[in-house]
C-alpha positions as CSV (number, residue, x, y, z in Angstrom):
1,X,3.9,-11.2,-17.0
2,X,5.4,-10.6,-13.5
3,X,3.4,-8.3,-11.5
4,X,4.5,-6.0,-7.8
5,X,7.9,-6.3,-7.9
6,X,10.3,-9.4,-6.7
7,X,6.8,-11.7,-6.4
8,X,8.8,-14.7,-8.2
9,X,6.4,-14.4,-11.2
10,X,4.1,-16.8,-9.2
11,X,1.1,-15.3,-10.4
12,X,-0.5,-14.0,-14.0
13,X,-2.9,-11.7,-14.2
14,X,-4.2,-10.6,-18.1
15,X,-3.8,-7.5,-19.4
16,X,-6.7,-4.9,-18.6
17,X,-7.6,-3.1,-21.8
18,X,-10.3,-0.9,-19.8
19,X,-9.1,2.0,-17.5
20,X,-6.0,3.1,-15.2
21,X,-8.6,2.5,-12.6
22,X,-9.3,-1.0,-13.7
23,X,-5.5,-1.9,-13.4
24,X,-4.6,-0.2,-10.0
25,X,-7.9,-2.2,-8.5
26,X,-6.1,-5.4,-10.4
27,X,-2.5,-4.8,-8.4
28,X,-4.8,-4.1,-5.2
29,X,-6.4,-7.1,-5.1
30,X,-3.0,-9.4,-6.1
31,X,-1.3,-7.2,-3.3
32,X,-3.8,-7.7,-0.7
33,X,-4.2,-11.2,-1.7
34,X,-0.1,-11.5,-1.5
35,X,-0.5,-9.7,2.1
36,X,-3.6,-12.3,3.3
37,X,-1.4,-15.8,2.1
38,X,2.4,-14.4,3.1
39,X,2.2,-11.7,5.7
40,X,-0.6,-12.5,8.8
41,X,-3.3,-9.8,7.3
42,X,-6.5,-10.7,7.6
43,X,-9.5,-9.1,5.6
44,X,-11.1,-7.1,8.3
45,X,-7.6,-5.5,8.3
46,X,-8.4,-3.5,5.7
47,X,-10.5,-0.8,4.6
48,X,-10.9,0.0,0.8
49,X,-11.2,3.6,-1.2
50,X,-11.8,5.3,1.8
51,X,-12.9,9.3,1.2
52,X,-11.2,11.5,3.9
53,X,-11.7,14.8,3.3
54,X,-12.0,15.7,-0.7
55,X,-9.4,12.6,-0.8
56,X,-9.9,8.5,-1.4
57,X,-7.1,6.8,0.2
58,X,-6.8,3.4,-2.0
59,X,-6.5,1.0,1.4
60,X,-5.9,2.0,5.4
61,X,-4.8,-0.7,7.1
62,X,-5.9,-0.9,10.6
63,X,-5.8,-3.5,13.6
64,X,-9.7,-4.7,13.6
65,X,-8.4,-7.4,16.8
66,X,-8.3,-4.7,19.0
67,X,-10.7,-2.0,17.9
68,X,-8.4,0.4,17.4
69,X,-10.1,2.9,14.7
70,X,-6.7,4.5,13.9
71,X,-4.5,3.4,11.0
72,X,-1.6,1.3,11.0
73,X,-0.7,2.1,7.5
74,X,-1.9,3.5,4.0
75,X,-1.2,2.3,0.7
76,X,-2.1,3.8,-2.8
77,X,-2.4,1.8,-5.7
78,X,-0.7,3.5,-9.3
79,X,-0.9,2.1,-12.6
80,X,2.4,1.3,-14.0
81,X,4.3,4.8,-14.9
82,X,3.4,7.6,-12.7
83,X,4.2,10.7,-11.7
84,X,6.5,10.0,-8.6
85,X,6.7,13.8,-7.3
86,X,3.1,14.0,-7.9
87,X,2.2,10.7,-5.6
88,X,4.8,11.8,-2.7
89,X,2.5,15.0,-3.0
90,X,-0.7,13.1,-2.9
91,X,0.6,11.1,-0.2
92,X,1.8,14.0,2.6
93,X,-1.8,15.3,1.9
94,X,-3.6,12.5,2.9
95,X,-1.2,12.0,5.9
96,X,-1.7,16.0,7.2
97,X,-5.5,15.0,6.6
98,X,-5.8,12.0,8.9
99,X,-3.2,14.3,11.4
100,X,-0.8,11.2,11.8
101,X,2.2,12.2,9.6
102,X,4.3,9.3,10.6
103,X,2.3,6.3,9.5
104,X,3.9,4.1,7.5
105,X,2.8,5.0,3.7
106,X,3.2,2.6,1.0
107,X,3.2,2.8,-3.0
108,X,2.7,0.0,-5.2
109,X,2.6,0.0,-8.9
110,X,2.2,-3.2,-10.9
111,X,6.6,-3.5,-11.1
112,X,7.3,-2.3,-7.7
113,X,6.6,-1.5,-3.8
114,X,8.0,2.0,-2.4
115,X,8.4,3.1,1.4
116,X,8.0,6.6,2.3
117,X,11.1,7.7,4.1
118,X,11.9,11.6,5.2
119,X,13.0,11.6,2.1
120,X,10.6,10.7,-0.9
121,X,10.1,7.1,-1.6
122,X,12.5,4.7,-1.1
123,X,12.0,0.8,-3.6
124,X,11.8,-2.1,-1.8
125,X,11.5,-5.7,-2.1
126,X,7.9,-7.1,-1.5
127,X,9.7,-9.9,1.0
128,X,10.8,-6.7,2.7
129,X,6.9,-5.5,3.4
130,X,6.4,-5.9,6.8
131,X,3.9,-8.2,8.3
132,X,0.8,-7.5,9.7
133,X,2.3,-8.1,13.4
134,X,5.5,-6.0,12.3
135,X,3.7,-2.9,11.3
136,X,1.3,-3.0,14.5
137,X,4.6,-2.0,16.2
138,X,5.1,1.2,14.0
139,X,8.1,2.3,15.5
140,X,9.6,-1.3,16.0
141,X,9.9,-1.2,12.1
142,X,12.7,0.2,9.3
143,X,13.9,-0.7,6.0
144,X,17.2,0.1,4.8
């Protein structure tokens, strides 16, 4: 079974019988282990079910080299069909929470990666995530 997207069906992981919960910690830890071997992110890049708020963010990504507290980037984790209106929803809140409403906001499901653009999410290929030294430069960064 191919999992995220474009991967090139490198990897297998077996079917979770057990919760939504169990399979959007599954796609986590592929993605993040995708983003560790392919895209320069190390682990103390990331910070994991974070609560801001009344709200978990699923992963902040943040630049640990430097100090810098403030995110580079969230991604939330969603089992395989979801409610697309009701993550871009989810999303904008945790972005007016954290105060930074244009960091770059990621979704991935186990068949796919989304951008958030101006408007709604936007697909993309997982060879078109940026790296870890792309998305320091948050406004050095687009995809079309």
């Amino acid at each position: 079974m191919c999992l995220i997207g474009n991967l090139g069906c490198n990897f297998d992981i077996p079917l979770v019988k057990n919760t939504i919960v169990n399979k959007e910690v599954e796609t986590r830890k592929l993605f993040v282990d995708y983003l560790k071997s392919n895209l320069g992110y190390d682990d103390s890049s990331f910070i994991v079910e974070k609560r801001i708020s009344e709200f978990i963010i699923d992963l902040i990504i943040f630049d640990s080299k430097t100090l810098d507290i403030n995110p580079i980037a969230i991604i939330e984790f969603k089992k395989q069909s979801f409610d697309i209106n009701g993550s871009l929803h989810q999303i904008k809140k945790y972005l007016q929470v954290i105060n930074i409403p244009n960091l770059p906001a990621f979704l991935v499901e186990k068949d796919g990666v989304f951008v958030l653009q101006a408007y709604g999410w936007q697909k993309i290929d997982i060879k078109d995530f940026p790296s870890f030294q792309k998305i320091k430069k948050q406004n050095d960064w687009t995809i079309i």
